[in-house]
N, C-alpha and C positions, 0 to 999 in steps of 0.2 A: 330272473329265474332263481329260485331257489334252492342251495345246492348242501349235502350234507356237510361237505367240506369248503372251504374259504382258503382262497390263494393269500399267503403271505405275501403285501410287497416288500415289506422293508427285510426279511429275511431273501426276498429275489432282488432287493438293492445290493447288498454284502457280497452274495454270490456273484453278482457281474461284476465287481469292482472288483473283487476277489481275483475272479479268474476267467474272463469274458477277455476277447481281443477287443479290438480299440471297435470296429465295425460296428460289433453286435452291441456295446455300449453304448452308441453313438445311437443305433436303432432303437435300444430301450430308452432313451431321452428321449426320443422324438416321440415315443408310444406313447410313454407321461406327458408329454407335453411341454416339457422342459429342455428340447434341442430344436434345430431346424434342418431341413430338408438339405440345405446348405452343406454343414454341418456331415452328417451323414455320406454323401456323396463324396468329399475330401475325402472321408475314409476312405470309401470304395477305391479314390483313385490309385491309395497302394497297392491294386490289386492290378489294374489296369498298363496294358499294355499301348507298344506305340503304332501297331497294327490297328487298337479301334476293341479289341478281344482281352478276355480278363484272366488271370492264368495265376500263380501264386500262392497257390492253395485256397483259392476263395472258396473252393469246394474239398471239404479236410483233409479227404483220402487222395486227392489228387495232388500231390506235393510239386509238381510241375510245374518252371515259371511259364510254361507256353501257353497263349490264348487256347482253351479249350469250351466245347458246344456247353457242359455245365456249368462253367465258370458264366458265360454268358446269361444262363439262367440264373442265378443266384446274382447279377446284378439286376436283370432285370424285376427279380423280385424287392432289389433295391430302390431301383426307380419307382414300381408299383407304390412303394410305402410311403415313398415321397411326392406322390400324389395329392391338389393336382398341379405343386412344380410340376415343369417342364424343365430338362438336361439336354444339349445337343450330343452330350456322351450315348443315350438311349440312340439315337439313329443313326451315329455312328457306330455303334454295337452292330447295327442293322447292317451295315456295310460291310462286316466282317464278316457278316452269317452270311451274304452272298458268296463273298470267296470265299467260304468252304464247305456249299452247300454241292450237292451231287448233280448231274443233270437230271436227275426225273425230282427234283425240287426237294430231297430229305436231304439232312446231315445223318452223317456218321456218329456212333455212340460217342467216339472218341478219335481225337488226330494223335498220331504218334509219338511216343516219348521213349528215350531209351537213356541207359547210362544213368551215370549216378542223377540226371534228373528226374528219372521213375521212382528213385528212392521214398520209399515210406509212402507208396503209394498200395492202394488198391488190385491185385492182382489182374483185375476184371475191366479196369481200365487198360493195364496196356497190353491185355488178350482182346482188345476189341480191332475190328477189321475196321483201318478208313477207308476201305472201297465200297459198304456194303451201306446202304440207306436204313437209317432208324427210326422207326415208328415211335419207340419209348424219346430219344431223343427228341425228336422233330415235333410230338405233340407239346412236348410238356415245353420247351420253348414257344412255339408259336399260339399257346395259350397263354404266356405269361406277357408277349409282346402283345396278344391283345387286349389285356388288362392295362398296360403302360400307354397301348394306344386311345384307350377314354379320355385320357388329357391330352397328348402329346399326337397331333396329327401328321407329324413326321414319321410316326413310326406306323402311324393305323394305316397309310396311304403309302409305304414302302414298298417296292416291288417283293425283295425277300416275302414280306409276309404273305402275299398274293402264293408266290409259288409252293411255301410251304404249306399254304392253306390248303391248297388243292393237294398237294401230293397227301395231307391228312386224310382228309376227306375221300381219297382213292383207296388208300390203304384202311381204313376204317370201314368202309364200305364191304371191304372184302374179309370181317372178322366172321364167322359164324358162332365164337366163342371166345369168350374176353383171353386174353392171352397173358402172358407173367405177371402178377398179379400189381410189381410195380408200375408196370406200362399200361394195365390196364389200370392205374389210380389217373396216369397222366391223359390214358385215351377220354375219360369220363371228365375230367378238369379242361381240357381241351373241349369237348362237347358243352359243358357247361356253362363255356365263356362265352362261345359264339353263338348260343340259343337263342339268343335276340336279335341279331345282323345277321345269322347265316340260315334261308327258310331249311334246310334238309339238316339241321343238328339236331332240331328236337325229335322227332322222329329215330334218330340214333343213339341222341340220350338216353330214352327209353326202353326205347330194347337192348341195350346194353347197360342200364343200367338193374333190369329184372334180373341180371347174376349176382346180386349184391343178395346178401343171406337177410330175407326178413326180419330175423329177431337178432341184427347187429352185430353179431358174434363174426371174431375176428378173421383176418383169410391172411395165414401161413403163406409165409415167404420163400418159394422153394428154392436151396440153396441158402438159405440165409441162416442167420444162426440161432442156436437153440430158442426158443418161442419168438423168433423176431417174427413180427407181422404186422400187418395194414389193419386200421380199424377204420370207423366210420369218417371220425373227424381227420381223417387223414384221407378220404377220398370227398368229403364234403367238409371243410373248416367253418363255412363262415354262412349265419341265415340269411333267409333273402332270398337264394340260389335255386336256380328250375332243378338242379337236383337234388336239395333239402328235400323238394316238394315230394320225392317220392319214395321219401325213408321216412322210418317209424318214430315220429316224434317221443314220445317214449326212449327210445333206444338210442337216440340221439341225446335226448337228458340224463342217462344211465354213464353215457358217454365221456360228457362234459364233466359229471359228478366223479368218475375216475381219471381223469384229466385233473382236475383241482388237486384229488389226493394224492397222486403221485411227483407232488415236489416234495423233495428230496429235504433232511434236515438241516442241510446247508446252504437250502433258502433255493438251490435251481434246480431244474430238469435236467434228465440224462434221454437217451435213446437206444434202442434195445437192438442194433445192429455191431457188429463187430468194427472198432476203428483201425487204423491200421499203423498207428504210431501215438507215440504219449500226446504230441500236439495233437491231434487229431483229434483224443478223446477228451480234453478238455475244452478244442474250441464246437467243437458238437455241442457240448452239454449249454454254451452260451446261447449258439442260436435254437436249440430245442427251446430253451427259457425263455428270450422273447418268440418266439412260434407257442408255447401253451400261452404264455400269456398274451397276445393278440388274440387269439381264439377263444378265449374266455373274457377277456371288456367286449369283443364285438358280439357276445351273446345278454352282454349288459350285469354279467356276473361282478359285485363290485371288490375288490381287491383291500382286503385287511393288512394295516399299517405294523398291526403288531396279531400273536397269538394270545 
């Protein structure tokens, strides 16, 4: 695909070396082609707890050491990359999402923190209720576990994922209109995954995918901060996908071409939400940069050494 603008690597080399945490560098090797799966997952393990659950701040604004439901995401989006290794950390993760999953099969946005461990945390994390079952949560894990589950049939064949599966699929069922626009990115990612093993996704795909704005224009995040919002390639990343299928090719390549432009002169990506402490905003800005640039090699856009 041909694009007006061209990703700098060797200026998004500088920038992770610069100021990437060991993870997200660890991630951009493994993207070139220059680390291993291996590799990668040692990192992860400084995130990793001895519950099975990942906590640490693997998720920025969460500055919390405690095993939390997104920390868990954000490894599993780990293992995804290290595909197709298999980790028995992945299912044991799986084990942890049982104990602290609700009885009608969701987890909670978030489990409890208080005291100086909320510190330089996200308000919104520890305003969240652990009694109350999360759609936003519970999809966008149990679609990331079944992307990890392609290789790794510990985690496809897990009970957790059975029960989350179903409580998705209850609550999805009962949307008549896509709901916060962040949950609705995970409800449609969720649908997505399981469009080929699960018969009743596609059919939800679809019609909840017809809220997405024809001409790709972006959807406002309410509550969020000044112009933060969801765009295309942030509710579909990657081609291939049953829900590529039903967006405007056009507006997807508009997409990509402001995607390339917007790395930053100092060679990486930023993110247009509010962080909630100085680490925060600088370990964002590493995984934004390897996150554009996966999504731009896996459209075959090829990646300039120099300007």
């Amino acid at each position: 695909m041909d694009l007006t603008h061209t990703p700098n690597l060797t200026g998004a080399c500088a920038f992770m070396t610069t100021h990437a945490r060991l993870l997200d560098r660890r991630r951009f090797e493994l993207l070139r082609g220059t680390g291993t799966p291996a590799a990668v997952v040692t990192a992860l393990d400084a995130y990793r707890n001895g519950d099975g659950g990942y906590g640490w701040a693997l998720e920025p604004d969460l500055r919390s050491a405690l095993s939390q439901p997104v920390g868990a995401l954000l490894a599993f989006e780990v293992f995804e990359e290290c595909g197709p290794a298999v980790f028995a950390r992945a299912a044991q993760l799986c084990d942890w999402l049982e104990s602290v999953t609700r009885p009608d099969g969701g987890l909670p946005f978030a489990l409890p923190t208080t005291g100086p461990d909320a510190a330089g945390s996200a308000p919104f994390w520890a305003a969240a209720d652990p009694d109350v079952s999360s759609l936003h949560m519970t999809s966008e894990l149990a679609g990331a576990a079944h992307r990890v589950g392609r290789d790794d049939p510990a985690v496809r064949d897990h009970p957790w994922l059975a029960r989350a599966t179903a409580f998705c699929r209850e609550r999805i069922a009962a949307l008549v209109r896509p709901p916060h626009v962040i949950e609705f990115r995970f409800v449609l990612d969720f649908l997505d995954t399981v469009h080929d093993t699960h018969p009743w996704a596609p059919a939800e795909l679809e019609r909840l995918a017809a809220f997405l704005p024809k001409d790709g224009s972006p959807l406002p995040v309410d509550g969020g901060a000044e112009g933060e919002a969801l765009r295309l390639l942030d509710f579909s990343p990657l081609p291939g996908r049953p829900l590529r299928a039903l967006l405007d090719p056009a507006a997807v390549a508009a997409e990509l071409d402001r995607l390339a432009a917007d790395q930053r002169e100092d060679g990486g990506w930023t993110v247009d939400w509010v962080s909630h402490s100085p680490a925060a905003a600088v370990e964002w800005r590493g995984y934004a940069t390897v996150r554009a640039l996966t999504i731009l090699r896996a459209h075959g856009i090829p990646l300039a050494h120099d300007r």
